[in-house]
C-alpha positions in Angstrom: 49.1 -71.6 13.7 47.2 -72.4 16.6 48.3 -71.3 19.8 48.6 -73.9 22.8 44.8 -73.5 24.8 45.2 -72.5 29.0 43.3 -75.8 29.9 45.9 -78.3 27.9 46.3 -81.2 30.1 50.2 -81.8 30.7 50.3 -84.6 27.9 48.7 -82.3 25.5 51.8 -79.9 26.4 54.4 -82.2 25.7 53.1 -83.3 22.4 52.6 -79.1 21.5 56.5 -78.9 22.3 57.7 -82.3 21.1 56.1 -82.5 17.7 57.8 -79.0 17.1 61.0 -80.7 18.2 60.7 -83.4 15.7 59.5 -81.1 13.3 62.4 -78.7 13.2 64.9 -82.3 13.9 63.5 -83.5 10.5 63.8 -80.4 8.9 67.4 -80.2 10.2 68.1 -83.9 9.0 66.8 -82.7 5.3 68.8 -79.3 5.2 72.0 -80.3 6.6 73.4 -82.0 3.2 73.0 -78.7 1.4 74.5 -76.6 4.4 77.6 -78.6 4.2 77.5 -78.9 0.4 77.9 -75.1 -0.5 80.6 -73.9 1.7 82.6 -76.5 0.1 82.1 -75.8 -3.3 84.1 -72.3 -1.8 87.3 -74.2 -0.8 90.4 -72.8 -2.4 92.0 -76.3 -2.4 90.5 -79.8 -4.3 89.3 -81.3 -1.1 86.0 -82.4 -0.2 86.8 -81.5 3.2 86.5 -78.2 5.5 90.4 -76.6 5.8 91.6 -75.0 8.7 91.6 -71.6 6.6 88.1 -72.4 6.0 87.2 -72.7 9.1 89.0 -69.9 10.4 86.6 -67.5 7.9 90.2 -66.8 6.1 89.5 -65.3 2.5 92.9 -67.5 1.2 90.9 -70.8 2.1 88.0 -69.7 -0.3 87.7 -69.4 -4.5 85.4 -69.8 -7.1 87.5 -71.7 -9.7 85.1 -74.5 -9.2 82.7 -72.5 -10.5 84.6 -71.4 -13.3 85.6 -74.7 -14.3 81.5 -75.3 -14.7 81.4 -72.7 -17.0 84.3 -73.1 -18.9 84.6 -77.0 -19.2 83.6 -78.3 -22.6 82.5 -81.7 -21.1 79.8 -79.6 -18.3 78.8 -77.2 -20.8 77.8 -80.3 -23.1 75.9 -82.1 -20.1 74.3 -78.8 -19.9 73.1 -78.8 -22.9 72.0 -82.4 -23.2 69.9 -81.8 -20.0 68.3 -78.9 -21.0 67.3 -80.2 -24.9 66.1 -83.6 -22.9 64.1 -81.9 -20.2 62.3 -79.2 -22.4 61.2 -82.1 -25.4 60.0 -84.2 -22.3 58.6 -81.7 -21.1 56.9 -81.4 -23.6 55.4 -84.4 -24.5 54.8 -85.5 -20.9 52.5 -82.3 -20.7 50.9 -83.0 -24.0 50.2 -86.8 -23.3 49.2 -86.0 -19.6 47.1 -83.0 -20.0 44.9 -85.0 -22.4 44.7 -87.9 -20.4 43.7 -86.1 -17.1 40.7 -84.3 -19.4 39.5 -87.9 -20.5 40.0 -89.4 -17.2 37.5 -86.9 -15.2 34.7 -87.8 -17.6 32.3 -89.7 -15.5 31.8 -91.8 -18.7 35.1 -92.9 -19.3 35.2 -96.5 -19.3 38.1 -98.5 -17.9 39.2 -94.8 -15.6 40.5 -97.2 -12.9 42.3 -99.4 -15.2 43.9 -96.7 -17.4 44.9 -94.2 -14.5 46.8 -96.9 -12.9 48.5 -97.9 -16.1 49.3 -93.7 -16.7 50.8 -93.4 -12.8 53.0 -97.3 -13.0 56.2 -95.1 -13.6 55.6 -93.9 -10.1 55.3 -97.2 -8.3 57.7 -99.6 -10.6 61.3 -99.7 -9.5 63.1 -96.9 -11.8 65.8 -100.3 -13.0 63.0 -102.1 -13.6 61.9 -99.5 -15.9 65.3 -98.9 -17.5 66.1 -102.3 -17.7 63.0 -102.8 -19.7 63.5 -99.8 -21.6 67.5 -100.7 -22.5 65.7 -103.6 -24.4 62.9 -102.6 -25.5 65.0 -99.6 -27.5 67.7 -102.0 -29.0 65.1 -104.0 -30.7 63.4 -100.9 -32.4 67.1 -99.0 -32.8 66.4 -96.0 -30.6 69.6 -97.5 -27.8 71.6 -94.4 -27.5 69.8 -91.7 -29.0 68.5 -88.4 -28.2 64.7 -89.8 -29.1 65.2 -92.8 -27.4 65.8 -90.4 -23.8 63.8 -88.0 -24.6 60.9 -90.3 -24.9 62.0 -92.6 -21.6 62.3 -89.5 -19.3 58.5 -88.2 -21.0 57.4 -91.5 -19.9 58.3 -91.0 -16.1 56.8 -87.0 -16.6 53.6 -88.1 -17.6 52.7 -89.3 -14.2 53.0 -85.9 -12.6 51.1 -84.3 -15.0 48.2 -86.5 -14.9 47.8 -86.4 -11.1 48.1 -82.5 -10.9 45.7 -81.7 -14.0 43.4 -84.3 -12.4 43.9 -82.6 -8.8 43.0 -79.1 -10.7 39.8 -80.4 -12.6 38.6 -81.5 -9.2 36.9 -78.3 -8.8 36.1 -77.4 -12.0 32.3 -76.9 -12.9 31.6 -78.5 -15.8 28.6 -76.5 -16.1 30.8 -73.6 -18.0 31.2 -76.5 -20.8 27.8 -76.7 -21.2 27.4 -72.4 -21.2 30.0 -71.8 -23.2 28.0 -75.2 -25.8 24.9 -72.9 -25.7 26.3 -70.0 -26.5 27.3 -71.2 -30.0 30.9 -71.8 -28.9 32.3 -74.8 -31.0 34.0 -77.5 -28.7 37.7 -76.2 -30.0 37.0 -72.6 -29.1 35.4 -74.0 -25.4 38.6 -75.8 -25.0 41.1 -72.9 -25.6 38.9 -70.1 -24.0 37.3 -71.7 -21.1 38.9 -75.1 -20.0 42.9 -74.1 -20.3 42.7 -70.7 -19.1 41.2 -72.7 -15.5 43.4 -75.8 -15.8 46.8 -73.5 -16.5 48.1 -73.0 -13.2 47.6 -77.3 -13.1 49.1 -77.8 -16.1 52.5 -75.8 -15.7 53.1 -77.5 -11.9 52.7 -80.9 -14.0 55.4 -79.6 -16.8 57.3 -78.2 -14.1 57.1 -81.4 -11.9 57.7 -83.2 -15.7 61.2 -80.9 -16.2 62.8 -81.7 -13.1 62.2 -85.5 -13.1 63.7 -85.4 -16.7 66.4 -82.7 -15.6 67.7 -84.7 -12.6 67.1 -88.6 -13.9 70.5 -90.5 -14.1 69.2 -94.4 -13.8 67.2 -94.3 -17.2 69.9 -92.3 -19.4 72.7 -94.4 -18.3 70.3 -97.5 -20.1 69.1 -96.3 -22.5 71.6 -92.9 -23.5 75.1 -93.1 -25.3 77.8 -90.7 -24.4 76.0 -88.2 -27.1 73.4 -88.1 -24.5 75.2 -86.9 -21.2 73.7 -85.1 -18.9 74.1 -83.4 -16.1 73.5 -86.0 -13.3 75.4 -88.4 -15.2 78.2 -85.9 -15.1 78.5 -85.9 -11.8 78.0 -89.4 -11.5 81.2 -89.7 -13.3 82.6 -87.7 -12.3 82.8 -89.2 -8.3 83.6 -92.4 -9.6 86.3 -91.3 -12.1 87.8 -88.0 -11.1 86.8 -86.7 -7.5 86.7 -82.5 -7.9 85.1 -79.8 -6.1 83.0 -79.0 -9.5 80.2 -81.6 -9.1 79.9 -79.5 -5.4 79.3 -76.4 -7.3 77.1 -78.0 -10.0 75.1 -79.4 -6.8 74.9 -75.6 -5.1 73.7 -74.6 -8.8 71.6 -76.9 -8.9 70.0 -76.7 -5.7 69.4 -73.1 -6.1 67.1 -74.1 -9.4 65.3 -76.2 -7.5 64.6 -73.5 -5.2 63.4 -71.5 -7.9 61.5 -74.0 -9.3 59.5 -74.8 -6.0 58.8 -71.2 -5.8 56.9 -71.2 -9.0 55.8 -73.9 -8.0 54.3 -72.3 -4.5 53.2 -69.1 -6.7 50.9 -71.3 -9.1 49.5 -73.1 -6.4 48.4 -69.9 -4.7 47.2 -69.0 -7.9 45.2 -71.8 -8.2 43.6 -71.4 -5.5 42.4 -67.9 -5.8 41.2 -68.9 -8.8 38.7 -71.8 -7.6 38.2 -69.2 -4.3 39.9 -71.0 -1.7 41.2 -69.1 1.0 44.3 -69.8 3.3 43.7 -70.4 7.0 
């Protein structure tokens, strides 16, 4: 980061300062939730609230029950499941379907480009219960209301998005002159595809499916349309969970779940890097 030059004017130092102010006051406003949220997943007693032993640091004010009622609870260890099973099949598909549409859609000679990326990317930019609402009935007239197909394929539909706009970010810079190399070396356009286009377009393609699993794995509007008790997941766990039975547990499912999402964006961060040293960009 730059460093504030000796000749700023006086405005110029007050915007240096303030913008770090409101900077580090955003940054406060987005972290806060999840500093209050994991101490009390901690607390001893079934209170959403801090308890004076809490606060007082005393070890009888703290457990981990909540945690082991996570782990132990048949009705969370089947949202678990359902999450996980929906996520990695929408996965996917979403990185199938988008993958082949970003390779299409940076052909200068694809007709209709405009037309079709905006219909690929409307997921994005519809209300989400617009999109369920359509969905609930489309999927009773065809029979897929309350199935495991019927999710799986609604929560692929809002994935694809993200994996079109990062494979299309990643072909950006990709010289389309090692198609035509790899053509006159004899290579058939199968081999080209597998030995010279993914190995590039990789680091793209697993930020989409990545982008694709967590969409999927934290999406609660579409599966309460279009999903059946069969097909609880986690989000819609904990969204019955406040509105049936209040418990510390959905506090501990939200620490857990936080910390994959931290994971997640940190594979996230390493790909990109990746990425870049691969197409030779350097960090300033």
């Amino acid at each position: 980061m730059a460093a504030l030059p000796p000749y700023a004017s006086p405005v110029e130092v007050a915007w240096y300062y303030g913008f770090r102010i409101i900077c580090g006051l955003i940054l406060f406003f987005l972290v806060f939730p999840l500093l209050v949220i994991i101490p009390l997943s901690f607390n001893a007693v079934p209170f959403f609230t801090f308890t004076p032993e809490m606060l007082s640091f005393d070890p009888a004010g703290y457990s981990t029950k909540w945690y082991e009622d996570f782990f132990t609870n048949l009705n969370w260890q089947g949202a678990v499941w359902n999450s996980v099973v929906i996520a990695f099949f929408a996965t996917i598909i979403s990185t199938s379907v988008g993958t082949l549409a970003a390779l299409g859609l940076s052909r200068p000679t694809m007709p209709y480009r405009t037309l079709i990326m905006s219909i690929l990317i409307s997921p994005m930019i519809v209300p989400l219960i617009i999109s369920a609402a359509g969905m609930f009935f489309f999927y009773s007239s065809i029979g897929l209301q309350g199935t495991h197909i019927g999710v799986i394929l609604a929560h692929a539909v809002l994935g694809t998005p993200f994996v079109v706009i990062t494979v299309t970010a990643t072909l950006v810079g990709f010289d389309n002159n090692l198609i035509r190399a790899s053509s006159s070396l004899g290579a058939s356009p199968v081999r080209t595809f597998f030995q010279v286009i993914v190995p590039l377009i990789t680091p793209g393609v697993i930020s989409g499916a990545l982008f694709a699993f967590i969409t999927s794995f934290d999406e609660v509007v579409v599966v309460l349309f279009v999903g059946s008790f069969d097909q609880r997941t986690i989000p819609w766990q904990m969204f019955s969970g406040i509105r049936e039975q209040i418990s510390p547990t959905i506090l501990a499912v939200a620490t857990l779940l936080t910390l994959v999402s931290m994971l997640l964006l940190f594979s996230l961060e390493l790909l990109r890097r990746r990425n870049e040293a691969m197409r030779g960009i350097k960090e300033t």
